[in-house]
N, C-alpha and C positions, 0 to 999 in steps of 0.2 A: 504494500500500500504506500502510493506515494505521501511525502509531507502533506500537502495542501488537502490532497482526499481526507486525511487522516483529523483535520483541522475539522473538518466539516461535521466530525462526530463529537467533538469538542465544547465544552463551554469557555467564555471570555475568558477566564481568568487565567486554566490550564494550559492554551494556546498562550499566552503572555509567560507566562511559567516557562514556556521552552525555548521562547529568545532569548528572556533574561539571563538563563540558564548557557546557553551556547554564547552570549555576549562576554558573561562573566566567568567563563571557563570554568563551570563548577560538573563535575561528574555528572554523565549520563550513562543512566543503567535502561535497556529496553529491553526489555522480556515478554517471548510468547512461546505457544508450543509447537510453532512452524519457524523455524530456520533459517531457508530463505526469504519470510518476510522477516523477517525481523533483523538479519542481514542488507537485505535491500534499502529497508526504513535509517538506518544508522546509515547508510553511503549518501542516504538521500539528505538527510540532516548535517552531514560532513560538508557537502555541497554546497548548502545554503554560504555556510562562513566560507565564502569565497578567500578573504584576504588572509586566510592563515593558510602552511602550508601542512597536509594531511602526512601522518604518517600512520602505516599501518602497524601494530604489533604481529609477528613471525613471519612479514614481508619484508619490513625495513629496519627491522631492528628483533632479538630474541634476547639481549639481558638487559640489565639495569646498565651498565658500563658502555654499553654500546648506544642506550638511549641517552646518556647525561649526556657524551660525546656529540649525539645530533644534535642538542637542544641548545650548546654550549654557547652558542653566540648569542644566544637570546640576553645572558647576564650581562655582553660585555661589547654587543653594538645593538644600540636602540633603535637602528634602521634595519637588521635584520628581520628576516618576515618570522612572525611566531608559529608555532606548530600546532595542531593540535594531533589528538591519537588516536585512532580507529582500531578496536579489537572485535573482530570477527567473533560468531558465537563457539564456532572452533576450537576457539586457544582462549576462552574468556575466564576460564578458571584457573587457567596455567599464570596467566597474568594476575590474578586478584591474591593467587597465593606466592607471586614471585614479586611483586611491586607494593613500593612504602606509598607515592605518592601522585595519584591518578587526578592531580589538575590539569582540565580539560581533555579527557579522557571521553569516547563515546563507544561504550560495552555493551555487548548482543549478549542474554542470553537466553539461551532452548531449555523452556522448564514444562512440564507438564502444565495443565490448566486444573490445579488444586490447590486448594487454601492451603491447606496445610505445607503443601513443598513451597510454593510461594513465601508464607513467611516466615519459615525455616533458612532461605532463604535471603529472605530479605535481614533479618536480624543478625547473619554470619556476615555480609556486608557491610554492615551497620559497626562491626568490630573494627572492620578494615579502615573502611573510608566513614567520616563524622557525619560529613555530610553530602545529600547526593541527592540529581530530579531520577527519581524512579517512573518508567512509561511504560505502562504493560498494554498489549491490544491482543485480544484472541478473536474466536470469531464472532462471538458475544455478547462480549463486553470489553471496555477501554477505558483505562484510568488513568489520571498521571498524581503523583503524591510526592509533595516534599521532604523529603527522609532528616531530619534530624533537625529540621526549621520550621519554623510557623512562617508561611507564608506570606502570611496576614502584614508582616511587617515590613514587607519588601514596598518602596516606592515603584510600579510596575506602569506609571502612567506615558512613560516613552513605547515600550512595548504594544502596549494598548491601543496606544495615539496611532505607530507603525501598519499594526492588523488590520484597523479599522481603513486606512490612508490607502493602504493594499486593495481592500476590499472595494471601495467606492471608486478607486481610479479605472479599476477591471472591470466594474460596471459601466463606466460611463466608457470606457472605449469599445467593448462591448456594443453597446447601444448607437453609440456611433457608425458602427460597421454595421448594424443591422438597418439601422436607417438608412444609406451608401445604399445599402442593396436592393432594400424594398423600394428605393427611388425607383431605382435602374429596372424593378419588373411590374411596376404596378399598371403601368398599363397596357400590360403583356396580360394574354390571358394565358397564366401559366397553372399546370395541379400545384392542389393544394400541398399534394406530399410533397413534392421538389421544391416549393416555394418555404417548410418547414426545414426543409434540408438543405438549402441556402443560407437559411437563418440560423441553422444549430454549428450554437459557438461553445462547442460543452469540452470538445478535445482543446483546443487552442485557448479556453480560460485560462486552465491549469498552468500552460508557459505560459499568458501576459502577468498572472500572478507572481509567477515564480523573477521572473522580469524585472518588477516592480520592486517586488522586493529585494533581489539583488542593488536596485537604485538607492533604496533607502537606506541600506545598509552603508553601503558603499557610502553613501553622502555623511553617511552618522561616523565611519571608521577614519574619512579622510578631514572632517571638522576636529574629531577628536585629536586625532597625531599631527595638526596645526597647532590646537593649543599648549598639546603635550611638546612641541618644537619650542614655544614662548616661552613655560610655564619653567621649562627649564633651564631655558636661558637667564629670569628672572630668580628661581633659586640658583644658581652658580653665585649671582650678585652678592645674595643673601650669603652663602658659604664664607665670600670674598668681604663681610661685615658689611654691605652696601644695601642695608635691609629697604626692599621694596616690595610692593603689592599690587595686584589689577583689580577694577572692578570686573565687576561681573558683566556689565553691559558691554564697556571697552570691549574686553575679552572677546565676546558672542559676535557683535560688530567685524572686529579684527578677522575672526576665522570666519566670519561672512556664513555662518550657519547659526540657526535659531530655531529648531525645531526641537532640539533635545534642551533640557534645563541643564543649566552649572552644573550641578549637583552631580547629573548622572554623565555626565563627560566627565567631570574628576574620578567618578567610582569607574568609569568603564577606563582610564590612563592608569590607575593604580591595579585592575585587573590584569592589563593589557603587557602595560612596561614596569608593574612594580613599584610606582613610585605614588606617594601621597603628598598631591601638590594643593590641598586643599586650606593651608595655612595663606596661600599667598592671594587667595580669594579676597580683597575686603567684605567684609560683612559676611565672609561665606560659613559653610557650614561645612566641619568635618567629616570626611567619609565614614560613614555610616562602619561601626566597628565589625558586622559582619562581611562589610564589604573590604577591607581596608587589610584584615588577617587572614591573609596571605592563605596561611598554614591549614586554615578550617576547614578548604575544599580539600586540600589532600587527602 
């Protein structure tokens, strides 16, 4: 099942839950009792985060030594491109019991469809990694649950704003094309079936979605590592005793994007590059301490 199909069985809030989730490089576990989907759904999600580069676990790397070696530039040039990790449901046990720290990690795995193995399950996870979006989809049911957070506490209103901005752009080009068209035959007397089969825009939703949302993303990763370029030039100052600050409007102005808040471009820079540049805000507001430790997604 693709992403967006997958959306559609979804409520608001859980669809937001799984940007968040892929934004802030926090574990994703997807569990079902077929395989290949649940294989397919994690390559599809991989995808979405166009700007990091995917690695696969026992494709592109099999130890711990071999992965810190890939990841190594990420500590020590800021313009290298970030990684993230893809573990097949294959080898997803092999990994959970051979790795300390699975940020940004997106884990397949093939369980029966029982409560019981499920949160058997989920609780030996729960050992490993603190915290994690767990996504389960069988043929009957589909869930997604925050494992070791209340949800409830997460600012999710960029996500949301994203979904919705997705949703209505798809419509209205949509509509657009179907208007183009019915121009062009209405006064053609054409059947009715072929005149519905002109107009059925049901395969091609799915890419302008998909589309779209690579735009938004994109527009959101490249505002971000604008300010994270400033943010840092202005602490070096600070290091150098030359204490200075931006506001927050300058800021948004200067990176010439304003669709996400402060707030959550400093949490997605301290996800992203590690760094918490949220003192140099004036009036701003500290990265939220879930977002800020580092350590907690491991």
């Amino acid at each position: 099942m693709s992403f967006f199909k997958f959306l559609e069985r979804l409520k608001a809030p859980d669809t937001s839950l799984i940007l968040y989730s892929l934004l802030n490089r926090i574990p994703i576990i997807v569990y079902g009792n077929e395989a290949e989907d649940v294989n397919n759904f994690i390559i599809d999600i991989s995808d979405l985060i166009h700007f990091r580069k995917e690695l696969v676990f026992y494709t592109d790397f099999v130890s711990d030594i071999e992965y810190t070696s890939l990841i190594a530039n990420e500590n020590i040039d800021y313009n290298s491109q970030r990684t993230h990790i893809r573990c097949p449901t294959t080898v997803a046990l092999k990994a959970l019991n051979q790795f300390e720290n699975f940020n940004s990690w997106l884990i397949g795995i093939e369980i029966p469809e029982q409560k019981e193995r499920i949160q058997k399950f989920i609780n030996s996870v729960k050992k490993k990694i603190n915290h994690f979006l767990s996504i389960s989809f069988f043929s009957n049911s589909v869930s997604i649950d925050f494992i070791g957070l209340n949800w409830k506490l997460l600012d999710l209103t960029f996500e949301k704003d994203v979904l919705q901005k997705i949703s209505q752009d798809t419509e209205k080009s949509i509509t657009k094309m179907k208007r183009v068209l019915f121009e062009k035959v209405k006064a053609e007397n054409i059947d009715e079936d072929l005149l519905q089969m002109l107009l059925d825009f049901d395969v091609e939703k799915e890419e302008l979605k998909r589309n779209i949302f690579k735009k938004e993303i994109q527009n959101f990763y490249s505002g971000s590592k604008r300010a994270f370029f400033i943010l840092s030039r202005l602490n070096l100052l600070n290091n150098i005793e030359i204490n200075t600050k931006i506001g927050s409007k300058t800021l948004m102005e200067t990176i010439d994007y304003d669709y996400a808040h402060i707030e959550r471009i400093i949490s997605f820079i301290c996800k992203e590059w590690g760094e918490d540049f949220s003192s140099l805000i004036e009036n701003g507001k500290k990265v939220n301490a879930l977002d800020s430790m580092q350590s907690l997604w491991g």
